[in-house]
N, C-alpha and C positions, 0 to 999 in steps of 0.2 A: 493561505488557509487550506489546510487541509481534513476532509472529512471521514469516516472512518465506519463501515457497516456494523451492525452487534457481531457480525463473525469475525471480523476484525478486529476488534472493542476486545471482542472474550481472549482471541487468540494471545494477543502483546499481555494480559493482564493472569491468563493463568497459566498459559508455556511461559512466560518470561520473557520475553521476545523484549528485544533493546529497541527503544523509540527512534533509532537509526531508521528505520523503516518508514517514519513521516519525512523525515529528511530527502530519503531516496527518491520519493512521491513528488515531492517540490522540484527535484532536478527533473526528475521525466513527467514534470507537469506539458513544456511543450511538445510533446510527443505521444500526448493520450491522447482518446476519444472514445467515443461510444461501445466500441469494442475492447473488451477486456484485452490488457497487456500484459504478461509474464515475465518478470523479468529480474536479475540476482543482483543482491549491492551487499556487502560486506558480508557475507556467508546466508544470507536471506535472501531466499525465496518470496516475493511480491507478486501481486494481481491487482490491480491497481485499472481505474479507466477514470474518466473525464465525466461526470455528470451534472449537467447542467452550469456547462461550464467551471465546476469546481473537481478540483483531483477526489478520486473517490477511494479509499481500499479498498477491496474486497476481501483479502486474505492474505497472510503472512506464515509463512513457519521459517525454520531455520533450517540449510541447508545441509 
């Protein structure tokens, strides 16, 4: 499971942004935490952290 903030929710729904970007979340699920992550998976840009134990977005664009 992956959860997803309204900035993230709006981002993938009116840029367009490919649902690749949940996918990306599940792989660097073991290597989140409380600290936001930055990090690129198939031409996206990700910010992504660990909240309460569930992978979180924060934001997405394309790079």
């Amino acid at each position: 499971m992956v959860a997803l903030t309204k900035h993230a929710a709006n981002r993938i729904l009116e840029r367009n942004i490919p649902f690749d970007a949940v996918e990306a979340c599940r792989i660097a699920a073991p290597i989140l935490n409380e600290n936001p992550l930055r990090f690129r998976y198939r031409g996206l840009v990700i910010v992504a952290r660990k909240a309460g134990g569930i992978p979180r977005i924060i934001s997405v664009w394309k790079a």
